[in-house]
C-alpha positions as CSV (number, residue, x, y, z in Angstrom):
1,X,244.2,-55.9,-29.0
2,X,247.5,-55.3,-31.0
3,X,249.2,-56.7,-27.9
4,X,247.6,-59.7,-27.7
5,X,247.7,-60.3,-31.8
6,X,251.6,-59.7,-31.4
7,X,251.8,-62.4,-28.8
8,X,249.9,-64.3,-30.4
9,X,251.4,-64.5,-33.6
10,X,255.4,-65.2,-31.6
11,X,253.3,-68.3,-29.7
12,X,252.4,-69.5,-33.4
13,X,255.7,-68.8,-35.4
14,X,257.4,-70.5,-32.8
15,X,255.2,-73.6,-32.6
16,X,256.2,-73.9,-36.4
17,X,260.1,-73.7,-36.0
18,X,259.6,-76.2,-33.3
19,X,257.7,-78.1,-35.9
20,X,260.0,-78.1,-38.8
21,X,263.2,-78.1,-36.5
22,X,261.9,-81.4,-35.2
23,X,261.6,-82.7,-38.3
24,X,265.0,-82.3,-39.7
25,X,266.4,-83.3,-36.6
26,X,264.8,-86.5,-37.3
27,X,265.7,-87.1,-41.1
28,X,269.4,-86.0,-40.7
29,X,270.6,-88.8,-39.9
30,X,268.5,-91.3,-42.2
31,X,269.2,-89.3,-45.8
32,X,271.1,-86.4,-46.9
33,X,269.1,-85.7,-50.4
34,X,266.9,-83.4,-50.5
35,X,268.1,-81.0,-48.5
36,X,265.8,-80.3,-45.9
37,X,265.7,-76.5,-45.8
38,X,263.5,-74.1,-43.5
39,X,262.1,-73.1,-46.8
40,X,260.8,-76.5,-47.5
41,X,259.8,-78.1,-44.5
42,X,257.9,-74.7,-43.8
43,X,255.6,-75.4,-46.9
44,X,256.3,-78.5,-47.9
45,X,255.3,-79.4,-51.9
46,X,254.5,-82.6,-53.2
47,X,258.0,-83.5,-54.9
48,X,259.5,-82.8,-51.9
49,X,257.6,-85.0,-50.1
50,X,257.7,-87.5,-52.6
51,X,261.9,-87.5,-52.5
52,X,262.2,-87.7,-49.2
53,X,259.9,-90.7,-48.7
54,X,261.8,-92.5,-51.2
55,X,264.9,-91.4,-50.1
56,X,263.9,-92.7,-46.4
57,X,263.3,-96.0,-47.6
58,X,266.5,-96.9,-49.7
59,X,268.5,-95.6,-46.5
60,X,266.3,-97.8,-44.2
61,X,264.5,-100.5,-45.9
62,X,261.6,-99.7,-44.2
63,X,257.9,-99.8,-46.2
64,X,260.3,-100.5,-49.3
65,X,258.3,-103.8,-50.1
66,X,254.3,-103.9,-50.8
67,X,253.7,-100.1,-50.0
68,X,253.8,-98.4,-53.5
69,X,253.7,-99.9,-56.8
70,X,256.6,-98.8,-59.6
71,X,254.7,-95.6,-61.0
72,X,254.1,-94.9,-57.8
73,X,257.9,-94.6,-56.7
74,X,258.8,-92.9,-60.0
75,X,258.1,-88.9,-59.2
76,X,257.4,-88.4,-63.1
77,X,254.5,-90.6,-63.6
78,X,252.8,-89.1,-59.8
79,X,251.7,-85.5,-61.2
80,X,247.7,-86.0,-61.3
81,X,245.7,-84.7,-58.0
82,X,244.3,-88.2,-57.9
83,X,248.0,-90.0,-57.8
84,X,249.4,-87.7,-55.5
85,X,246.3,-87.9,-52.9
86,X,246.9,-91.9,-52.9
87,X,250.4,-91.9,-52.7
88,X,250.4,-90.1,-49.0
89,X,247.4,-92.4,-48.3
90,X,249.1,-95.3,-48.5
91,X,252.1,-94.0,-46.9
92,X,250.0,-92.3,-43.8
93,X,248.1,-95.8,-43.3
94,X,251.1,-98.1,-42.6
95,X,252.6,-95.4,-40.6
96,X,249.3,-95.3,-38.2
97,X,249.3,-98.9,-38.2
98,X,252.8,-99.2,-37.7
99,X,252.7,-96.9,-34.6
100,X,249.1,-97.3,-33.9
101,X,248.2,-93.5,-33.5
102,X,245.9,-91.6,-35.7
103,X,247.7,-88.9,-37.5
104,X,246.0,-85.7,-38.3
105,X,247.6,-85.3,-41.7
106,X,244.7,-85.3,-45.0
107,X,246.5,-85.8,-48.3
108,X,244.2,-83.2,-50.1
109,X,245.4,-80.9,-47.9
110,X,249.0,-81.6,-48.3
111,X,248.8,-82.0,-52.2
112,X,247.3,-77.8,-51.8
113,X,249.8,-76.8,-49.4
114,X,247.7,-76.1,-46.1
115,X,248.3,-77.2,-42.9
116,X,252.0,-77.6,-42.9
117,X,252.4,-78.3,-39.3
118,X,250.4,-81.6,-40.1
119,X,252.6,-82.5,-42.2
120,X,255.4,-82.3,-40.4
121,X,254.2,-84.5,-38.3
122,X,253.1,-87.5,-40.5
123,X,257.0,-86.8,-41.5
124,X,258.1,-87.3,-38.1
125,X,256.2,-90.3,-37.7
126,X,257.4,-91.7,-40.5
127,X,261.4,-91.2,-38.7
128,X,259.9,-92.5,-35.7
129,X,259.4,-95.9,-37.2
130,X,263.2,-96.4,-38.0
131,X,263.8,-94.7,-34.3
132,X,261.6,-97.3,-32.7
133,X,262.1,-100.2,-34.8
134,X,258.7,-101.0,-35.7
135,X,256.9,-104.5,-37.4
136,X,256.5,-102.5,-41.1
137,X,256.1,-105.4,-43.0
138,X,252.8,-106.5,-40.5
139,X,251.5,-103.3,-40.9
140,X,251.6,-103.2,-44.6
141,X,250.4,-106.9,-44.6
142,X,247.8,-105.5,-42.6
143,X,246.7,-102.4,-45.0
144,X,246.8,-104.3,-48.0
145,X,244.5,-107.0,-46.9
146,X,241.8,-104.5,-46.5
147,X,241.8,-104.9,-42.5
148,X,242.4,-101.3,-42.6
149,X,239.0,-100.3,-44.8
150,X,236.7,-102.8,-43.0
151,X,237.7,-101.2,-39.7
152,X,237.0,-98.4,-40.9
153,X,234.0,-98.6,-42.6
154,X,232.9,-100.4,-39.0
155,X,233.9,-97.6,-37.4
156,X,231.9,-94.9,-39.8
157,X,229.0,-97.0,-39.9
158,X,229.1,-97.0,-35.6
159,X,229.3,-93.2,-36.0
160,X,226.4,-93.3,-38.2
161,X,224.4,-95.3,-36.3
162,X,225.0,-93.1,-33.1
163,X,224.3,-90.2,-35.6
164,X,221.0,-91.9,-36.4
165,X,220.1,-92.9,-32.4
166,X,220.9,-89.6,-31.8
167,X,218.8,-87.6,-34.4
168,X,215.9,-90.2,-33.4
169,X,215.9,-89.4,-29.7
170,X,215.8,-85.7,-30.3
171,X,213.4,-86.2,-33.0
172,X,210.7,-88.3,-30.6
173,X,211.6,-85.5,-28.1
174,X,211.0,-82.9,-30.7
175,X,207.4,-85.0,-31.1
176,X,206.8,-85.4,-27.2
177,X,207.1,-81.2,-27.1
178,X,204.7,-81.1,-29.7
179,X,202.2,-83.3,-28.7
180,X,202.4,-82.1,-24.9
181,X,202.2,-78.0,-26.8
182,X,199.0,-79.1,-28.9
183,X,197.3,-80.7,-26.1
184,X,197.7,-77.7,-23.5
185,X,196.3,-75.8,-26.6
186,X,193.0,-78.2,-26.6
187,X,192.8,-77.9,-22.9
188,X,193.3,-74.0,-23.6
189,X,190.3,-74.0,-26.0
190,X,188.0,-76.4,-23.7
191,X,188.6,-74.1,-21.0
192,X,187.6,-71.6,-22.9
193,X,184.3,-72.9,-24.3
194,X,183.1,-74.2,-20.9
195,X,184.1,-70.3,-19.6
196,X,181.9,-69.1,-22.3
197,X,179.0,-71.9,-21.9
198,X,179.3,-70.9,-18.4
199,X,178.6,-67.2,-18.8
200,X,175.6,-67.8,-21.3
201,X,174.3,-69.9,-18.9
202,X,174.3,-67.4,-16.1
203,X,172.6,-64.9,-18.7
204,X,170.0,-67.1,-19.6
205,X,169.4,-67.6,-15.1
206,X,169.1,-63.8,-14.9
207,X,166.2,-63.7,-17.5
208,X,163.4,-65.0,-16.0
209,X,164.5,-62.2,-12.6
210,X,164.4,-59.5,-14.8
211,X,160.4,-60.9,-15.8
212,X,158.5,-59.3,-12.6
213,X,159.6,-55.6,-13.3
214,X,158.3,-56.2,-17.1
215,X,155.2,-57.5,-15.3
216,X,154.8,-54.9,-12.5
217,X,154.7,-52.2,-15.1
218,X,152.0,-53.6,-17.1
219,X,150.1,-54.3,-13.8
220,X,150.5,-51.0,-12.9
221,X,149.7,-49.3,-16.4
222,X,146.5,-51.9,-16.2
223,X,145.6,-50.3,-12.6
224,X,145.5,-46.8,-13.8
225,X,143.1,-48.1,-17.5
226,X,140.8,-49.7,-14.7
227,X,140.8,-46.1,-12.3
228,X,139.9,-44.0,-15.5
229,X,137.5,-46.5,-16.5
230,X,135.6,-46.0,-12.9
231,X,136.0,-42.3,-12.7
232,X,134.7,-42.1,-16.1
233,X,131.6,-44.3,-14.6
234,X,130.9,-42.8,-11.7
235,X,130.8,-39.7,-13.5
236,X,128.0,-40.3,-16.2
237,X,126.6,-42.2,-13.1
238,X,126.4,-38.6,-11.6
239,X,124.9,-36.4,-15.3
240,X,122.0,-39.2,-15.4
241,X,121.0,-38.5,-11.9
242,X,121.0,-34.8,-12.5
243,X,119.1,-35.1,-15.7
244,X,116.5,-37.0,-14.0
């Protein structure tokens, strides 16, 4: 088990320095300030961030027009949760749109330091547009008329919807189970109450059979009143004679 947790932690500490490597690779070229350290680009804060974005696009000219408003490009007045989360998510929507990918980078996860190798990658995108020379300015044309949201909220309400087909399907199945389950049980009980009719019947059949022995033994208990009877007959019968 130690083995394997050893191994497994090499497979995962190099997947980062291929991660952060990659990234400064990228950048050198494009700025020089900040410096992008191990240290930094292993954890990257939000400042950080925020400078090298910036820094990106007076070297390029790329998303410097209709991406962020002035606050938004002065680090100072970006120090609220709130500011920070929408500053990457303006930045992270024209760079999908721009490459048309889907990045797995979330802002509140950036602005609290987790997943670092996700952010590494929205900051290699974001080289990757210079590298490839893409149509910004439609992208950001494209996110600021709201094309982005109403896909979007197409998209969530299709995923709803399925969410909703599906939970119906499996709830008439659910009801199909149920019914079929309470119906076996009424054929259970009916079976039950025609087994139990069935042997009340055949008690009430063997009645009358049992009738003749009842019968018999009074016949016979009559037979042997009607013998006494005639002995006791024949035998004052017999002391009148003799007294005559």
């Amino acid at each position: 088990i130690n083995s394997i947790s050893v191994i497994s932690s090499f497979y995962k500490m190099a997947e980062e320095v291929v991660s952060w490597e990659k990234t400064h690779n990228m950048f050198k070229d494009f700025i020089s300030t900040p410096k992008l350290t191990e240290k930094l680009l292993r954890k990257p804060p939000f400042r950080f961030l925020h400078d090298v974005i910036m820094n990106f696009i007076k070297a390029t000219g790329y998303f410097g027009e209709g991406v962020f408003t002035d606050d938004e490009m002065d680090a100072a007045k970006v120090t609220e949760r709130e500011t920070k989360v929408a500053f990457l998510q303006k930045m992270i929507n024209v760079v999908q749109v721009a490459l048309n990918t889907t990045l797995a980078v979330k802002p509140l996860k950036v602005v609290s330091g987790l997943e670092p190798e996700n952010t590494n990658q929205f900051l290699q995108a974001i080289a990757q547009c210079a590298l490839q020379k893409v149509d910004w300015k439609s992208a950001v044309v494209k996110v600021n008329s709201g094309a982005i949201s109403a896909e979007k909220r197409k998209s969530d309400k299709e995923k709803s919807k399925e969410g909703s087909s599906s939970h119906h399907r499996e709830k008439e199945g659910s009801s199909h189970h149920g019914d079929k389950d309470r119906g076996d049980r009424d054929k259970g009980k009916e079976a039950e109450k025609e087994k139990g009719k069935s042997r009340h019947e055949s008690s009430d059949a063997k009645k009358p059979s049992e009738a003749p022995p009842a019968a018999d033994k009074r016949e016979r208990h009559g037979d042997r009143e009607g013998k006494r009877d005639g002995d006791g007959k024949r035998e004052g019968d017999g002391k009148r004679e003799g007294d005559r």
